[in-house]
C-alpha positions in Angstrom: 90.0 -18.8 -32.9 87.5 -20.8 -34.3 83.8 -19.9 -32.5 82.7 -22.7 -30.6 79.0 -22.9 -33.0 81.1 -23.2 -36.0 82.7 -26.9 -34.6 79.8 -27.8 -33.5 78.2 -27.5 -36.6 81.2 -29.2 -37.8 81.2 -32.3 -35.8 77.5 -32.5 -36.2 77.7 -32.4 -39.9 80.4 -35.2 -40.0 77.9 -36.9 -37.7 75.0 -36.5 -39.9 76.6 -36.2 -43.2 74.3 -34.3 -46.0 75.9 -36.2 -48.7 75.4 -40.1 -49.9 73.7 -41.9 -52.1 71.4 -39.6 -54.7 68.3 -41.3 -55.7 67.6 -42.1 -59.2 64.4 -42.3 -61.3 63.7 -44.5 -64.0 62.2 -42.8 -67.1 59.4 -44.7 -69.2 58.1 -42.7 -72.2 55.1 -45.1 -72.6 52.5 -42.0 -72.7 51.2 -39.5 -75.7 50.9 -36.6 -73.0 54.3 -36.4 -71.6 56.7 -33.6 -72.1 59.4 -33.6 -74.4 63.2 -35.3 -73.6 64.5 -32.1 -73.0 62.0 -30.5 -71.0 61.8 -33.9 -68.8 65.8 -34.1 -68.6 65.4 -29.9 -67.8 63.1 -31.3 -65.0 65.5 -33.4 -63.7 68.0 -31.0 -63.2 65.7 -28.8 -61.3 65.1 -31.3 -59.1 68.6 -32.2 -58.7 68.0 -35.8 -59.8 71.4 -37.1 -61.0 71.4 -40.6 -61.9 68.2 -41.9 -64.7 67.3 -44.9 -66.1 66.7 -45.3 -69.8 64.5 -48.2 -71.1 66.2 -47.7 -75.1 68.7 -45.4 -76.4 66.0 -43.1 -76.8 68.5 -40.0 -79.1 66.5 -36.7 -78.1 66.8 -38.1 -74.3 70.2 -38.7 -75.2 71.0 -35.5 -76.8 68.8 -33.8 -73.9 71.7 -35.6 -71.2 74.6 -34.4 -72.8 77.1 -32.5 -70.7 74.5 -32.7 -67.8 76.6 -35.2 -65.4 73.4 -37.5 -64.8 74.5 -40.8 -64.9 72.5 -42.7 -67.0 71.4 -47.0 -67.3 70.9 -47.6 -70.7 68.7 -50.3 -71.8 68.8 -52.6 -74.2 64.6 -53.6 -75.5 64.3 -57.1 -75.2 63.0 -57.0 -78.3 66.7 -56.3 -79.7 68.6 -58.9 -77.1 68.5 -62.1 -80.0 70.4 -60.0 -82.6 73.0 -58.8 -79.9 74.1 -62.6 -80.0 75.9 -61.6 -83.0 79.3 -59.7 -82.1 79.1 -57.4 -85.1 75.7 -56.3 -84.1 76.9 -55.8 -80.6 79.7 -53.3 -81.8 77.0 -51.3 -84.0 75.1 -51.3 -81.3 77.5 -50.1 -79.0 78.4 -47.5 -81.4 75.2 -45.8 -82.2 74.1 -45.5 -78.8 77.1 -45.5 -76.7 80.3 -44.6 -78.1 78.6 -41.7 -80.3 77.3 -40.1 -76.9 80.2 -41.1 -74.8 81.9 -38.7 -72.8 79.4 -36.7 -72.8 77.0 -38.6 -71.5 77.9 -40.0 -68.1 77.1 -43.7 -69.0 77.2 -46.2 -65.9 75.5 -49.4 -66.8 74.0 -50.8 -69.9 71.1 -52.9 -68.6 70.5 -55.8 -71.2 67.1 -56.8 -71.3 64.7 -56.6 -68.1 62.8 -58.8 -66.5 64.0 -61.0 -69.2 61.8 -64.6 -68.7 64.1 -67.7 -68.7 61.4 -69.4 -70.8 61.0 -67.0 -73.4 64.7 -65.8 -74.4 66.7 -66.5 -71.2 69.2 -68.6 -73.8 70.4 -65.3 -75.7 70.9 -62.8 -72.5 74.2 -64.2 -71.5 75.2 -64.0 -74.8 74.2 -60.8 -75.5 75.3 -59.2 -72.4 79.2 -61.2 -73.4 79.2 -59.7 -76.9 78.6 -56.2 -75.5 81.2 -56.4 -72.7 83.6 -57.6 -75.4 82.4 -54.6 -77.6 83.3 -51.9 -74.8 86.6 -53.8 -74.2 87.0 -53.4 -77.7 86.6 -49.8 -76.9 88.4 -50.1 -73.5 86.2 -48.8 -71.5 84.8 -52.1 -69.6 86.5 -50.3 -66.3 83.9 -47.2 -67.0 80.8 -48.5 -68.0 79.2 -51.8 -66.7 76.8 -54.7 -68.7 74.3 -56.0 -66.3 71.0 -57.2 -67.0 67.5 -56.5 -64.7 65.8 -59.3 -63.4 62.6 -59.1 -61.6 61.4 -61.4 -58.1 59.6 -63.9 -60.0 63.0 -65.7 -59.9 63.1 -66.3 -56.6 62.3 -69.6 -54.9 62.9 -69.3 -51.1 61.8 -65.8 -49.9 61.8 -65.9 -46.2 63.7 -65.6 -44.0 66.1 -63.5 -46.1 69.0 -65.0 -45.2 67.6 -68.2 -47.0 67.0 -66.4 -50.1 67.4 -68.5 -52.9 66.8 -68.8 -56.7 64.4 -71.1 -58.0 65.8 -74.3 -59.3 64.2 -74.5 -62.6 65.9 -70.9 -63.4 69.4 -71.3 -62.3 71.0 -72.7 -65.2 70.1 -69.1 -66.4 70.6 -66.9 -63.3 73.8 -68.6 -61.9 75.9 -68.3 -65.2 75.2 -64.6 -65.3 76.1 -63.7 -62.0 79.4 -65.7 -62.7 80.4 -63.2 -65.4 78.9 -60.1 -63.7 81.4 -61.4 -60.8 84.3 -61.9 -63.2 83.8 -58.5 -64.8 83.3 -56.7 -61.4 79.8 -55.2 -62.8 76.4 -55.4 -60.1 73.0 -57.3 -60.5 70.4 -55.1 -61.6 67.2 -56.1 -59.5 63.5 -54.5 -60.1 62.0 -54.6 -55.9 58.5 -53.9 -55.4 57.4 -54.4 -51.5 53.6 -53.3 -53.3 53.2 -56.3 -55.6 54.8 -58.6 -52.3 52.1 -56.9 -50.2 49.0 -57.1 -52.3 49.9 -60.3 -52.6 50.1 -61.5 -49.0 48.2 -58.6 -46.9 47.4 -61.6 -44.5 51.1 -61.9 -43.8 52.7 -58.7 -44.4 51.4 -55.5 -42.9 51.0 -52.0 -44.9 53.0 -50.2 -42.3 55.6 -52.8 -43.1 55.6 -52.1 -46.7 55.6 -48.0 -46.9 58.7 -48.0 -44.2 56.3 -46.7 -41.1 56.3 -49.8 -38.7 57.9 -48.3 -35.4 60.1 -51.6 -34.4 61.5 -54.4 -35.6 58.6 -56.6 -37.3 61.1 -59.9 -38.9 63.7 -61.1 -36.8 66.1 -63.5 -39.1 68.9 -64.7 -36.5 70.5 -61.3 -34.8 69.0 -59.6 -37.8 65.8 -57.2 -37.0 64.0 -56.1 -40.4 61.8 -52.7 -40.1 61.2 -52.7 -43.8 59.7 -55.5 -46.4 62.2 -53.5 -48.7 65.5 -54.2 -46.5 64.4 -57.5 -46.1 63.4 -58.0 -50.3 67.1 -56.6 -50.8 68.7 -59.2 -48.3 67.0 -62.0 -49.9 68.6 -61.0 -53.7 71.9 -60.7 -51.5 71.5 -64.3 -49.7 70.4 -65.4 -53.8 73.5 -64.6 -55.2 75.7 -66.0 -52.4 74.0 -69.2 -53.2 74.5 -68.6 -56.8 78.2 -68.1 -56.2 78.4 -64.4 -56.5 80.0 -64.0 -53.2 79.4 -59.7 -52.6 78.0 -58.7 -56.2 76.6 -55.6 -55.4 73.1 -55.5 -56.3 71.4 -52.3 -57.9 67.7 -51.2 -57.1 66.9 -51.0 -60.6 63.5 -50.0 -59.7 61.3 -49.9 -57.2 57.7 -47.9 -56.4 53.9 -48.0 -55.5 51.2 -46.9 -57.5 48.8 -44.4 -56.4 45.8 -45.8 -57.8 44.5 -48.1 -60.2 44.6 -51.4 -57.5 44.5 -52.4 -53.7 46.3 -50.6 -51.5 47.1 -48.0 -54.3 46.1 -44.8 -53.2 47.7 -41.1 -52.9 48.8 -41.2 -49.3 50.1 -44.9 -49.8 52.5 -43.5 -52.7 54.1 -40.4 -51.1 54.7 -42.8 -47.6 56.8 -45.6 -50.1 58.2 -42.9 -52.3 59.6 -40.6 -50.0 60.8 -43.1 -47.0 62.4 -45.1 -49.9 64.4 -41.6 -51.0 65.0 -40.8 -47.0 66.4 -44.8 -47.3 68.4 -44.7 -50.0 69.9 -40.8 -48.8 71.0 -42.1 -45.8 73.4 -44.5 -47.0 73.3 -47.2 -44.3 72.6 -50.6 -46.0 70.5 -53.4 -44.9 71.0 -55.5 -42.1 72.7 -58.1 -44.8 75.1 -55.4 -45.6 75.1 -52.9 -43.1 77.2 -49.5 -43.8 77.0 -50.2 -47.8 75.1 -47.6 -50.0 72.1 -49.1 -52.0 71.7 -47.7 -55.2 67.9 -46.9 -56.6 66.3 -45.7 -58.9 62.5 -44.7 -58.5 60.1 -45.9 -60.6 58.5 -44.1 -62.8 59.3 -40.2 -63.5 55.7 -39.9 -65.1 52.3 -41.6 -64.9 52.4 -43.6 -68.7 48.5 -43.3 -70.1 49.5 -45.9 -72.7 50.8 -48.9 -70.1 48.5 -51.8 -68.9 46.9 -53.1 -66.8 45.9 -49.6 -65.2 47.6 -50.0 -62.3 50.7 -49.7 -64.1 49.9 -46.3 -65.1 50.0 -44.6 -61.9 53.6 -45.2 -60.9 54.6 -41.3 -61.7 56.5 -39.1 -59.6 55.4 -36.5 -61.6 52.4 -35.5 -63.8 52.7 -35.1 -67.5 52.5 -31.3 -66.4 55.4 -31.8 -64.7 54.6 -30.8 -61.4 54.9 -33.1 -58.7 53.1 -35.5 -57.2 54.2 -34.9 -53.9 57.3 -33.5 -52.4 60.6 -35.7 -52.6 64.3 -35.0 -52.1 66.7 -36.4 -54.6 69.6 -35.8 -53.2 71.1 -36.7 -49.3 69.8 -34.0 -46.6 69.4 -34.6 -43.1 66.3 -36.7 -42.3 63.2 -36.2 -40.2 60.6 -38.8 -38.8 59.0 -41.4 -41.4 56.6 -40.1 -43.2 53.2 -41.5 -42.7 
């Protein structure tokens, strides 16, 4: 017979499930004191980080991933998107930075462009992001590996409530066409969500416990909708954006999100290890947003390092680690069972 400690551990693990979604970090290079690609992939494995976020098909990172079972969003620069507008140059590209690495590199989504401006080369993304889909096709793995693009939350008109997100008119003969075809080819919307830059913005209005996940109860009420979190609420209003933009359920991915901790207002130590590790105890347990309730959100950190050689200052200072590679402060990667909000 089973002893009765055993089934209840049983039930209560199926109650509180240790597994869901792993939280992934984004990893910028823009610093002349980091470690090397294969001793910052090595430190991802010890940390049991399993999904990244590549800005370029960076070839020692690449090299460093093989065979490790990370998934992995490659990026196309923006700097590269105009010459993707040719298929042939889509192939190559696809080639030497995908196909050459593929299987062993766990590829999920090639991100194509981020926080591309509609004003200043919004008219080659679609095309760029169609020429690559076709290239994978090609290759027939369009099923495996998904073409996205980021987009940041300047392109939002109507913020609040969330359920009247909305893009902003002037953009949406550039947003709505791509969410068509990222609906079509059953792909996501890759969306960079900072609650920070919303906060520092509009402290009158928004309150830091609000932003960093500590507010105790329900501060936005939208409908039967209660919102404990700027971050839930930032998430809903991409959600209600796309409805509005005919994408019906697109998921959406977190394609970054962080606070600095120092460099600006509100940027401080204490501020940073609140955000970061609530965010992670967020996205570990798997339930949604009021929008979407029960539907895993996946997110990728931003940054793995502090970056010396990014401006203004307050960008530098996004690092969950230091160049020396220890930590900032303590965070869980993967789903374990969650405590009280950190404060």
């Amino acid at each position: 017979m089973t002893p009765l400690f055993i089934l209840i551990a049983l039930f209560t693990t199926i109650l509180n499930p240790t597994s869901g979604e792993p939280v992934g970090v984004c990893y910028g290079m823009m610093g002349n004191n980091l470690p090397s690609q294969s001793d910052t992939i090595a430190l991802f494995r010890q940390n049991n980080i399993r999904r990244v976020r590549l800005y370029d098909p960076n070839q020692a990172a690449l090299n460093a991933l093989k065979n490790t079972g990370i998934e992995v969003i490659i990026g196309v620069p923006n700097s590269d998107l105009r010459s993707l507008t040719n298929p042939s140059s889509a192939r190559s590209w696809l080639q030497n930075n995908v196909l050459n690495y593929y299987p062993a590199v766990s590829f999920k989504y090639i991100a194509v462009g981020n926080e591309v401006s509609p004003s200043n080369g919004g008219d080659v993304v679609l095309p760029a992001i169609r020429n690559v889909y076709d290239a994978l096709r090609g290759a027939n793995l369009q099923d495996r590996i998904k073409v996205s693009t980021a987009i940041d939350m300047t392109l939002i008109g109507n913020s609040f409530p969330p359920s009247s997100g909305e893009f902003r008119g002037d953009v949406k003969w550039y947003i709505d066409p791509i969410i068509g075809f990222l609906t079509s080819t059953n792909s996501a919307l890759l969306a960079n969500i900072y609650p920070y830059f919303s906060y520092v913005d509009n402290p009158r209005d928004i309150s830091l416990s609000y932003a960093l996940f500590t507010s105790p109860s329900v501060v936005v009420w939208d409908g039967s909708r209660g919102y404990q979190n700027l971050f839930d609420a930032l998430l809903d209003v991409i959600y209600s954006a796309v409805e509005r933009s005919g994408g019906g359920s697109l998921p959406v991915v977190v394609s970054e999100s962080g606070w600095p901790s120092n460099g600006g207002n509100a940027a401080s130590f204490d501020n940073a290890r609140a955000y970061y590790t609530n965010l992670a105890a967020r996205v570990r347990e798997n339930r949604g947003t009021p929008k979407r309730p029960g539907r895993g959100v996946e997110t990728y950190l931003f940054a793995m390092f502090d970056e010396n050689q990014k401006s203004p200052d307050i960008e530098k200072n996004f690092g969950l680690f230091f160049p020396n590679k220890q930590p900032k402060f303590p965070i869980t990667f993967s789903a374990a069972r969650e405590g009280s909000a950190v404060e």
